[in-house]
N, C-alpha and C positions, 0 to 999 in steps of 0.2 A: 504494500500500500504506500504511494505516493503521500510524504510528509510537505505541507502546502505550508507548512508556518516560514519556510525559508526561499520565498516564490523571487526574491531578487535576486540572491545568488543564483538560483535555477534560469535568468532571464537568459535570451541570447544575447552577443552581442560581436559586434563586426572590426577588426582590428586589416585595414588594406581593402585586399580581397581576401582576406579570410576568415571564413564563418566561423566563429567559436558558440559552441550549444550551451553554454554556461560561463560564470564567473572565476573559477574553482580553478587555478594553476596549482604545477606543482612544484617549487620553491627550489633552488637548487641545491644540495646536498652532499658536500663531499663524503666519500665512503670507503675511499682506501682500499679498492676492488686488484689494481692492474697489477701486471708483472713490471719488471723491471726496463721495459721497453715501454714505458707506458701507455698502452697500445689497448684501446677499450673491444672488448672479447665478447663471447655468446651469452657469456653470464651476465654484462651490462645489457645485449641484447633485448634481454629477456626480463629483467628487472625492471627498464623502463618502458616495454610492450603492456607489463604487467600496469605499470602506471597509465597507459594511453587515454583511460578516460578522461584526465586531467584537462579543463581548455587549450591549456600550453602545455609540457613538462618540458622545462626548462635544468639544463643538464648539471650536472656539481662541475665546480671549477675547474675550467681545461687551460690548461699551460700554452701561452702563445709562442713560447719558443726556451729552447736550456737553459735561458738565464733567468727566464720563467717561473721557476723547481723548485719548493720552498718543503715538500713532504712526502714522504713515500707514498706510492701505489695510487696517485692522483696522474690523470690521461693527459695526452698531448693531443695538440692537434697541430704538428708544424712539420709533420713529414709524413711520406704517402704512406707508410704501414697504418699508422695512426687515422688518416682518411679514410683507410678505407675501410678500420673500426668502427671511425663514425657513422660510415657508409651502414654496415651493419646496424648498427642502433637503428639509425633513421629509419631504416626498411620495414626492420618490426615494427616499430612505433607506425608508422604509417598504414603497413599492415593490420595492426587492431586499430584503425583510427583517429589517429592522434595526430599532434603537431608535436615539434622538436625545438626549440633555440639552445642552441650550445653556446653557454657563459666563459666566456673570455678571459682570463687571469692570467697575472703578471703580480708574483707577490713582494718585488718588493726587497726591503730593508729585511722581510722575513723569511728568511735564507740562511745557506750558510754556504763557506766552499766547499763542502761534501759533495754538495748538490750539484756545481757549477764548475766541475772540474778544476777547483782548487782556486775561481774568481772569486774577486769579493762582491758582495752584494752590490745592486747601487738601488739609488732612493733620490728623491728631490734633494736631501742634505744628508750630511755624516753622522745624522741622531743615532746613538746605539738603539736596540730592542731592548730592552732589561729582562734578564729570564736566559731561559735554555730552550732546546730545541730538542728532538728528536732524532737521531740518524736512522741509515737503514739494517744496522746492526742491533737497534733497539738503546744504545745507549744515549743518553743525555749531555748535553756540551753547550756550553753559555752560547749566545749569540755574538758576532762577532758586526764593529763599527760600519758598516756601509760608505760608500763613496757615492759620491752627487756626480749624478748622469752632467757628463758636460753639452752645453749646446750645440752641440755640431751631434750630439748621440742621439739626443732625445726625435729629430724625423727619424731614424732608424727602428727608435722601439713603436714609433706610430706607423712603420711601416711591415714590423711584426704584426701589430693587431690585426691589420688590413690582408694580411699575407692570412694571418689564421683566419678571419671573417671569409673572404673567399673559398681557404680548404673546408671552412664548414659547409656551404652552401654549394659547394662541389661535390660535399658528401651526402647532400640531399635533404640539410637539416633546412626548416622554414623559416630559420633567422638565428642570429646571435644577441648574446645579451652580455654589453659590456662591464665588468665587474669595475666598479670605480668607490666600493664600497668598504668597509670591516680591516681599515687599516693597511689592505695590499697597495699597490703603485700608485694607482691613482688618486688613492685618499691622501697619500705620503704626499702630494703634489698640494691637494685640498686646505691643509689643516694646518695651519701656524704652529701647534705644537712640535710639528715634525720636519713642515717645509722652512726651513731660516734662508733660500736664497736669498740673492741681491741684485738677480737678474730680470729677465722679461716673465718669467715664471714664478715668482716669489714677492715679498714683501702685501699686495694691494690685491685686494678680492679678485678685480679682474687679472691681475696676473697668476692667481694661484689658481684658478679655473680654464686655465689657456689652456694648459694641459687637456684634460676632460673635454674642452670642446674640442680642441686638436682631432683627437683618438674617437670622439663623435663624427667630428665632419667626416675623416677621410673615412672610416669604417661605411657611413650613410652614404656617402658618392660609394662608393663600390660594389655595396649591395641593393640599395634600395633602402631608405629611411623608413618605411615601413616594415621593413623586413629585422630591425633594428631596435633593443633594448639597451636601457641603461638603467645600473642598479647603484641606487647611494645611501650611507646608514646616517642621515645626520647627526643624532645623537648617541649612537653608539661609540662606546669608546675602546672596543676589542683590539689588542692587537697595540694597544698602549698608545690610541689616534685620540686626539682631543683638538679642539679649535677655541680660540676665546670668544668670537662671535656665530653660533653655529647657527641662527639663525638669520642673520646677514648674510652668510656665506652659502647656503642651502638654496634661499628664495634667488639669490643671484644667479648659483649653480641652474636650479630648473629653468627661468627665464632663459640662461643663453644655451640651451637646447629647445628651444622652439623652432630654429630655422630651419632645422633638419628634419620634419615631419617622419618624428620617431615611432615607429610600433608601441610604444607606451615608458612610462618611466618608473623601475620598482624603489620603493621606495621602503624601508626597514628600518620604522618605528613600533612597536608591539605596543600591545593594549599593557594595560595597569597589571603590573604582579607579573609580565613576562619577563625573561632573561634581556629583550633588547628595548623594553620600556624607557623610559628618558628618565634619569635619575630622579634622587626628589629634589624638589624646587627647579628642576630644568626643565625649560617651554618647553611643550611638544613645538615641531618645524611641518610634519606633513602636512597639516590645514593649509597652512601659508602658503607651503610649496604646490598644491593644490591649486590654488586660485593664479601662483605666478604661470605653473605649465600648461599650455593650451589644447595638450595633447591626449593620451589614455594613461590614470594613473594605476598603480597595482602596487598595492600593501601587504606587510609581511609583519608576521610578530605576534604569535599565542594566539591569534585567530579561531576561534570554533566556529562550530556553522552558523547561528546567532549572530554573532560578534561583525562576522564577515557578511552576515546579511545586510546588519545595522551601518555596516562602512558604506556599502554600496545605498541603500536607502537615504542615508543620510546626504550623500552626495561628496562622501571622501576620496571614497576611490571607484573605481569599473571596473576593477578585477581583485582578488585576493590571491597572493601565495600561499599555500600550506606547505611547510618542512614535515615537520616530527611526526604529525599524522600519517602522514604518509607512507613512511618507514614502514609501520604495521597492519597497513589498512590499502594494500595498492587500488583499491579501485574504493577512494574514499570519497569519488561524490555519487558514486553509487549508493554509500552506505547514509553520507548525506540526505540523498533523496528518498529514504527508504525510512531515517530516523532508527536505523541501526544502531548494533552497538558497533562500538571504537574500540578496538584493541590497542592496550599501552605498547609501544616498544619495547625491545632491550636490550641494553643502555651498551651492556656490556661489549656486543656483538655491532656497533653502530661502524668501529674501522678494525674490522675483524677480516678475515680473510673467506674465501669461499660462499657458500649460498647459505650457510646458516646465518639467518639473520639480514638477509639480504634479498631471498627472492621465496621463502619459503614461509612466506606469511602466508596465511588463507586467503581467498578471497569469494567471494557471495555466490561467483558464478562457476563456481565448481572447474573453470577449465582455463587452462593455462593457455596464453596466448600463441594460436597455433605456427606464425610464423618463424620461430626462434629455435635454431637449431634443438633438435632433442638433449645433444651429450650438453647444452647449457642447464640444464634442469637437473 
């Protein structure tokens, strides 16, 4: 039986030419799935097949090129083995009907030379990370200083983006979503806590958003501005990103992505009591940034079906991301529309290796999505 209490999220609604049957995306999610080539396989296949009910599922953060590599078992997309992984995903998903945008990453300052063939990181400035890292040995090792991309570097990493924006849509995905959010590269550019240039890129809102619109414009000429996301956390401060004015800096942010007639802009501020809530006494920015962008907005953050209803009714956003539900519920606006139960995840198995915990959730309709290799399952 059809649950009618949540008739907005259920609305249609039209991003290009492309019809989405619902509000209900599915958030990106890294998951620490790939081998050592990071080359996305039958078992990613099939994981996001599983999710295709989703309006979008938009893919966990993919590496736009080696210098890209901040963690193990997260996917590339900058060379043709890795395309033609993507190649793979896309097919299924498209196969149980779905759409695909594969998120764009570049982390940044959070790195190490493990990852980089013994480089050192770079970043808008030489702000350390505080903390440790991960290798792929399992052991733990501080983070190491970063060096500030010099201006004669920075078209080259915007012409990584654009390199990875096209092997996406070569491999068949219906658009990319630029990761400019949680601390990685582009936030590093964003946020005076981290960016100290003294260049055309640093010190003056417009210059610390040059960046961002850069890595917009040329990605949007190559693909199609529709075909095109952009994800920003204003007030989150993951990854040790912080701004003195992040609400100046936000409403600027979305305003100078108007010219690009974006596919939409995500935007990850979470409701009251979520993990990416706005601390206390700090404004929320999405409203603001709402009324600056003229485009399609799409929110993210503790979300239930409710909550996500009342975004779109209220007139916040036109689409919602869901993450964590998702995990354990792959066909969760199925369960949505049905006022099912929600199965919790677990927690433990979230960057675990193999299919426990990753494709072996139940789902409603008893059958696993037919187009995905068997030996994936």
């Amino acid at each position: 039986m059809t649950n009618h209490s949540n008739r907005h999220l259920f609305s249609p609604y039209k991003i290009g030419a492309m019809q989405l049957p619902h509000r209900i995306a599915l958030a990106p999610l890294t998951r620490c799935r790939t081998g050592d080539d990071r080359v996305p396989s039958d078992l990613h296949a099939l994981y996001y097949a599983q999710r295709a009910s989703a309006a979008i599922a938009i893919s966990e953060a993919t590496q736009i090129s080696p210098m890209g590599i901040g963690y193990r078992g997260t996917p590339g997309i900058h060379n043709e083995a890795q395309v033609q992984g993507w190649k793979r995903v896309a097919d299924a998903v498209h196969a149980a009907g779905g759409r695909l945008f594969v998120q764009l990453w570049h982390v940044g300052r959070v790195s190490h030379p493990h990852w980089l063939g013994g480089e050192t990181p770079v970043s808008s400035s030489g702000v350390l990370l505080e903390g440790q890292t991960r290798l792929s040995d399992g052991s733990l090792v501080p983070y190491v200083a970063p060096r500030a991309l010099a201006l004669d570097e920075i078209p080259l990493v915007i012409a990584d983006y654009v390199a990875a924006a096209t092997n996406a849509i070569r491999a068949g995905a219906d658009g990319v979503e630029i990761h400019a959010a949680n601390g990685y590269l582009i936030d590093q550019f964003l946020r005076d806590g981290v960016n100290h240039r003294g260049d055309a890129y640093g010190g003056s809102i417009p210059n610390r958003i040059r960046f961002l619109r850069e890595v917009t414009e040329a990605v949007a000429h190559a693909c199609g501005g529709h075909r095109v996301g952009v994800r920003l956390s204003p007030t989150n401060r993951f990854n040790q990103i912080w701004d003195s004015d992040p609400h100046a800096l936000f409403v600027a942010a979305a305003e100078s992505l108007n010219p690009f007639d974006l596919g939409y802009l995500h935007i990850l501020e979470g409701v009251a009591g979520s993990s990416s809530a706005p601390a206390e006494g700090q404004k929320p920015v999405a409203s603001t940034m709402r009324k600056a962008f003229h485009g399609t907005i799409m929110i993210n953050g503790g979300y239930d079906a409710a909550s996500g209803d009342a975004a779109i009714q209220s007139g916040l956003a036109d689409l919602v991301a869901y993450g964590i539900p998702f995990i354990a519920n792959p066909d969760l606006p199925v369960r949505y529309r049905l006022g099912a139960t929600i199965t919790p995840p677990n927690q433990s198995t979230w960057y675990a290796e193999g299919a426990r915990g990753y494709t072996d959730y139940a789902m409603l309709t008893h059958e696993q999505p037919a187009a995905v290799n068997a030996s994936a399952s």
